[in-house]
C-alpha positions in Angstrom: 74.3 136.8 143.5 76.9 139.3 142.4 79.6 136.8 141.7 77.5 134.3 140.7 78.9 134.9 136.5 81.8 133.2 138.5 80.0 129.6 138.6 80.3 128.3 135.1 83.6 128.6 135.0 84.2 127.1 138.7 82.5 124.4 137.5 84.1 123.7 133.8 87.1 123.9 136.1 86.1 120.8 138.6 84.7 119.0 135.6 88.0 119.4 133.9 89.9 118.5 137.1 87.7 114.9 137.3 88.8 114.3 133.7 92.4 114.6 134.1 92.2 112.7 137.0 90.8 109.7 135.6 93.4 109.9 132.8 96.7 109.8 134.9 98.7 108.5 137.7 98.3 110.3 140.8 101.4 111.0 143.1 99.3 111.4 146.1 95.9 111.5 148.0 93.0 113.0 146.7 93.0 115.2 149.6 95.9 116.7 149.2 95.3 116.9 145.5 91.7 118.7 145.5 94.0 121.1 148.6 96.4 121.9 146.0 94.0 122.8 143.4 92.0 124.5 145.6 94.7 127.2 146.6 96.2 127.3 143.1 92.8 128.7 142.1 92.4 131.0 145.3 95.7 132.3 144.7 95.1 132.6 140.8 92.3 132.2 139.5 89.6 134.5 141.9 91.8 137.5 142.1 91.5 137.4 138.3 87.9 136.8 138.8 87.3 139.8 141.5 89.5 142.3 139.4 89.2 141.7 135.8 85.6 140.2 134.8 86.4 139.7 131.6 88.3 137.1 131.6 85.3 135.2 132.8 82.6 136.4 130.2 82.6 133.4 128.3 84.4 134.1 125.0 87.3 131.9 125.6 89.9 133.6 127.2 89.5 131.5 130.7 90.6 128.6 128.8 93.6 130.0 127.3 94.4 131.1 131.3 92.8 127.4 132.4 96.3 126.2 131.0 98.0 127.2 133.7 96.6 124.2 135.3 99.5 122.4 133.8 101.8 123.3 137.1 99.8 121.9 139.9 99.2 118.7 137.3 103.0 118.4 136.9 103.2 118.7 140.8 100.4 115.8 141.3 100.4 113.1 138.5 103.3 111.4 137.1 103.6 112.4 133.4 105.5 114.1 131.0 104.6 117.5 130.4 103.5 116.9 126.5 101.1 114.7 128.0 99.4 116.5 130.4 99.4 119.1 127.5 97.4 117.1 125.2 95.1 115.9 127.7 94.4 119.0 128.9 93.4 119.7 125.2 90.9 116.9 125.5 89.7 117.6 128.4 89.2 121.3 127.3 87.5 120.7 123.8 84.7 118.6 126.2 84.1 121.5 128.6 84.0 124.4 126.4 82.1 122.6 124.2 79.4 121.9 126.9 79.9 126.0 128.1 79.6 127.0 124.0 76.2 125.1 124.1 74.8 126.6 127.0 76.0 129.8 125.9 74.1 129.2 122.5 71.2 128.2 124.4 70.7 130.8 127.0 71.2 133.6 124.0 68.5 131.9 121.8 66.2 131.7 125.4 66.1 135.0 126.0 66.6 134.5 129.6 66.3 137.2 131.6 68.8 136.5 133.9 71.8 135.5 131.9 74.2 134.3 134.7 71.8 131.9 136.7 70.1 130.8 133.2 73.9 129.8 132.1 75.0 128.0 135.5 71.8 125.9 135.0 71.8 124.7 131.8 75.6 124.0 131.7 74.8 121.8 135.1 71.8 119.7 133.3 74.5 119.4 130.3 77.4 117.9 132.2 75.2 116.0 134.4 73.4 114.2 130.9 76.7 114.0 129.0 79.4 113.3 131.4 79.1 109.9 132.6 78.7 108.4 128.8 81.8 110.5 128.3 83.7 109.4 131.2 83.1 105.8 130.5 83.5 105.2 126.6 85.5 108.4 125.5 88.5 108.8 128.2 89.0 105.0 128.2 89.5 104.8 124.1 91.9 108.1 124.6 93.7 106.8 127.2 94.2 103.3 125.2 94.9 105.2 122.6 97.8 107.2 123.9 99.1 104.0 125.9 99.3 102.1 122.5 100.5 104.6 120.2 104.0 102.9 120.6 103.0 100.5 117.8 102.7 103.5 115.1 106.0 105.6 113.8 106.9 108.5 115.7 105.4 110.9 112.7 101.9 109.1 112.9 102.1 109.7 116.8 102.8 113.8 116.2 100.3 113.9 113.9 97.7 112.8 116.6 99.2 114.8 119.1 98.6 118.2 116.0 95.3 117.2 115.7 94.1 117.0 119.4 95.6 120.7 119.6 93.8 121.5 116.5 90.4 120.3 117.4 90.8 122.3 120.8 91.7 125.6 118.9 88.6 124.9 116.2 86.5 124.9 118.4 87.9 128.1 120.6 87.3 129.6 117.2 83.9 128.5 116.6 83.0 129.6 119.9 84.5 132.7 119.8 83.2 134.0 116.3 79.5 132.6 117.1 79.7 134.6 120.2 80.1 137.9 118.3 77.6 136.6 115.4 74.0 136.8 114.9 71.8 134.0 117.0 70.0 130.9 115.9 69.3 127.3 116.5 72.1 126.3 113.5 75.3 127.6 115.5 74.2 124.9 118.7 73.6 122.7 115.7 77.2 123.0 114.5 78.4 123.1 117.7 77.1 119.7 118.9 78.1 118.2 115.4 82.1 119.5 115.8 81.9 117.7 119.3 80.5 114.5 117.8 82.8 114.4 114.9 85.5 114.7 117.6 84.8 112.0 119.9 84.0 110.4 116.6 87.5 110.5 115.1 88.6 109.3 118.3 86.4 105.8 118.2 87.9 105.1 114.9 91.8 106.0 115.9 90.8 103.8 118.4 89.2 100.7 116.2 92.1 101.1 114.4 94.8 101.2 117.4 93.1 98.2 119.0 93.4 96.3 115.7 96.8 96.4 115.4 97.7 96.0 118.9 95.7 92.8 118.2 97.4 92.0 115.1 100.8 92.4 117.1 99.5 90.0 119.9 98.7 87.4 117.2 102.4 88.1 115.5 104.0 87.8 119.2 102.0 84.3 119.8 103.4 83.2 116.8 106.7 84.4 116.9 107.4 84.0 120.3 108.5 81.0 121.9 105.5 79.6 124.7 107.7 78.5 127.1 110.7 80.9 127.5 109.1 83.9 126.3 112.4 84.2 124.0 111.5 85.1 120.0 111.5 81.9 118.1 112.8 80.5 115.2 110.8 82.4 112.8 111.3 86.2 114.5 115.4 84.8 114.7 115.2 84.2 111.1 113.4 87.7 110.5 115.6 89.6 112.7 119.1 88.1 110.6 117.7 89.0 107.3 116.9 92.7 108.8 120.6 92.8 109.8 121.8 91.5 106.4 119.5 94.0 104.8 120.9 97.1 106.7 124.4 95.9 105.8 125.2 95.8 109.7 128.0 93.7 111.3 126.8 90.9 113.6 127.8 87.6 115.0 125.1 84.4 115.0 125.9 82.0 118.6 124.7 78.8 118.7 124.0 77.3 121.4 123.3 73.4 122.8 123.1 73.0 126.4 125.2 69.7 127.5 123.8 66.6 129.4 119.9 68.2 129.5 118.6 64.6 129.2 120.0 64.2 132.2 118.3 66.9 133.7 115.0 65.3 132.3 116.0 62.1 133.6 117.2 62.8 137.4 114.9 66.0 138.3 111.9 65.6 135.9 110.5 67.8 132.8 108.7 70.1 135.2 113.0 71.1 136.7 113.7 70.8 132.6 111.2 73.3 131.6 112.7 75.5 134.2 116.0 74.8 133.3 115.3 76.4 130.2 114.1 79.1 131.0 116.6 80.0 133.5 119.1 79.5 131.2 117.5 82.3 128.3 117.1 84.7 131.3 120.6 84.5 132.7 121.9 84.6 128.6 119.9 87.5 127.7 120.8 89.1 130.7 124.6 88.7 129.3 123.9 90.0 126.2 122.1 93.1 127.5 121.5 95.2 124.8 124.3 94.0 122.8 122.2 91.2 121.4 119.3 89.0 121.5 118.8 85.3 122.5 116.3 83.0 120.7 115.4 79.8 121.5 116.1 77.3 118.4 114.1 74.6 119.6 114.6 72.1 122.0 117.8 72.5 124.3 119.5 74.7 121.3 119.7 78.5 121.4 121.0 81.4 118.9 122.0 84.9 119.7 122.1 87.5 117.7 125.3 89.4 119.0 125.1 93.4 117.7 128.9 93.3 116.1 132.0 91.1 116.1 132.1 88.4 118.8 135.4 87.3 119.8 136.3 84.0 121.5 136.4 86.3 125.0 132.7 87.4 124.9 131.4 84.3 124.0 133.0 82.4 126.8 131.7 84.9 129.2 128.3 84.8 127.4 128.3 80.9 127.7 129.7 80.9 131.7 126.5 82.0 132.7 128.4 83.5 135.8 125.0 84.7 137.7 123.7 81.2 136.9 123.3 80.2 141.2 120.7 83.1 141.1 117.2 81.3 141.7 118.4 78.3 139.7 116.5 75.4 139.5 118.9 73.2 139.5 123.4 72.5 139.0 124.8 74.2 135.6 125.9 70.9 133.2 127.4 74.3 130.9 127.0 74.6 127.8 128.5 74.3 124.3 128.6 77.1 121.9 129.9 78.4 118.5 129.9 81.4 116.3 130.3 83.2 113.1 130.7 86.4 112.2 128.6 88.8 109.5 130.5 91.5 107.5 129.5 93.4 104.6 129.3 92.1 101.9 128.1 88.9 103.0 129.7 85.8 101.8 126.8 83.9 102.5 123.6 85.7 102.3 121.1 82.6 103.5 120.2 82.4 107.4 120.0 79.1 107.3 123.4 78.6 106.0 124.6 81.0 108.1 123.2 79.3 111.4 124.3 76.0 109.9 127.8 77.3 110.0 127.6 78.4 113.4 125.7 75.0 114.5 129.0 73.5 112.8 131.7 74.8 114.9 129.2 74.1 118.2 128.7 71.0 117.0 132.8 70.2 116.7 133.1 72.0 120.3 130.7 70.0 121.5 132.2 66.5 120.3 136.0 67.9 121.9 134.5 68.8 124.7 132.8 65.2 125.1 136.2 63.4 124.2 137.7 65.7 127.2 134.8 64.3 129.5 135.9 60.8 128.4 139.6 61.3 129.0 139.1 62.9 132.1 136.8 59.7 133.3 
């Protein structure tokens, strides 16, 4: 029984080990995971627990050294080291909360044997709050964190501050009502700071999921069903941004040439995919130098990120990697373009596209009279 003040902490350590492993990737086996963190405590953890017992008397200095956890986690899970950061914080505001309460509880027991009294009541805690925690609070953080791409990169730091700072509160908490006077209000507080925590997390969460809803509903509407290209309304959007910012762009417009026949000889089912070959193998020109939208029908605009010239487009309207999983022979394509400079002559996207649907349009007809000729 000599080591036995050793046991809490063991086990705040392997509760905070099954957290963090239900919150990331692992890289390999859980065997050779729970090896690795075995040894990394051996090698660092007991000696500190054999030599210096303070560090494992309960008043918060194992979790300052528990952060050391953050090298064999960098070893095993894929994720950034932030992340494992702040989910370590998370992971540690549950487990010293459950040690603060038993703490708090053995002191206000009396018990006469402190170390067996703590190890007990910190089991029958975990055991009674972990499996609620493990199935409604890690799933809302983890959604939380996954989603937090929707928000500005300020409103996602200010999360991150705050999971620190509920972590340190409560070290504080802990540390001063360790040194303070006992009774029942300090496991009162205690168990209220942890609510209000997992608390704040449900409603970051209600609101996360809300958006992330809202952004679904935006994406239905302003994304085309069949291509999975934006659509005329996010097209329009994204040309009044540009305008807006004062930036210099190009608007392509595109018709593809003879689809009816397409229709005709292979059947809507070889159309449909026709289509959609056609926006993958066009975005996949543009890259990130622009974005394709499908107009409607067999007629497409893209967005080109500067000034076009007559070179680019033509590559842009070859569709060179067209063979590639094709559904069926290219008929090509006819195009035209204009091009946006500060200030803007024209101002109106729809005058502006009907410019560019213009000059495709007179392509087109040359093109046809070619066809002719050549017949």
């Amino acid at each position: 029984m000599e080591y036995v003040y050793i046991l809490p902490m063991v086990e705040v350590l392997v509760f905070n080990v099954i957290t963090l492993d239900h919150c990331f990737k692992r890289k390999y086996s859980k065997f050779k995971m729970v090896a690795v963190f075995f040894f990394f405590t051996v090698l660092c953890i007991l000696p500190a627990a054999l030599f210096k017992r303070d560090v494992f008397n309960g008043d918060g200095k194992f979790s300052i050294f528990g952060f050391l956890y953050i090298i064999p986690l960098k070893f095993l899970y894929d994720e950034k080291i932030e992340r494992l950061f702040l989910n370590m914080c998370m992971s540690w505001t549950y487990t010293l909360g459950i040690l603060a309460v038993s703490i708090q509880m053995v002191y206000l027991g009396d018990f006469l044997n402190y170390d067996l009294s703590l190890i007990i009541i910190e089991t029958v805690l975990f055991l009674a709050t972990f499996i609620p925690f493990r199935n409604y609070v890690i799933p809302k953080y983890i959604y939380i964190f996954q989603n937090m791409h929707d928000f500005r990169k300020t409103q996602f730091r200010y999360l991150e501050i705050s999971v620190f700072f509920n972590f340190f509160t409560l070290l504080i908490l802990h540390i001063i009502f360790l040194y303070s006077e006992r009774n029942l209000l300090q496991i009162v507080v205690l168990a209220i700071f942890l609510a209000s925590n997992y608390l704040f997390y449900s409603i970051v969460y209600e609101v996360i999921n809300s958006s992330v809803k809202i952004n679904e509903l935006e994406k239905k509407v302003s994304d085309d069903a069949l291509t999975g290209l934006g659509n005329r309304v996010q097209m329009m959007r994204h040309i009044r941004i540009l305008i807006e910012e004062n930036q210099v762009f190009s608007i392509m417009f595109f018709d593809l040439d003879r689809f009816k026949l397409i229709n005709d000889q292979y059947g809507h089912d070889v159309g449909d995919r026709y289509l959609i070959h056609f926006g993958k193998v066009c975005s996949d020109e543009l890259k990130d130098n622009g974005k394709l939208y499908r107009y409607g029908g067999d007629e497409f605009v893209a967005i080109y990120y500067g000034v076009l010239t007559e070179e680019i487009a033509d590559t842009i309207a070859q569709c060179k990697n067209w063979d590639k999983d094709a559904p069926c022979e290219f008929n090509q394509v006819s195009a035209g373009f204009v091009v946006c400079k500060p200030p803007y002559a024209v101002k109106d996207p729809s005058i502006l596209l009907k410019q560019a649907d213009d000059i495709m349009y007179r392509n087109k007809l040359n093109k046809k009279m070619r066809y002719k000729e050549k017949k």
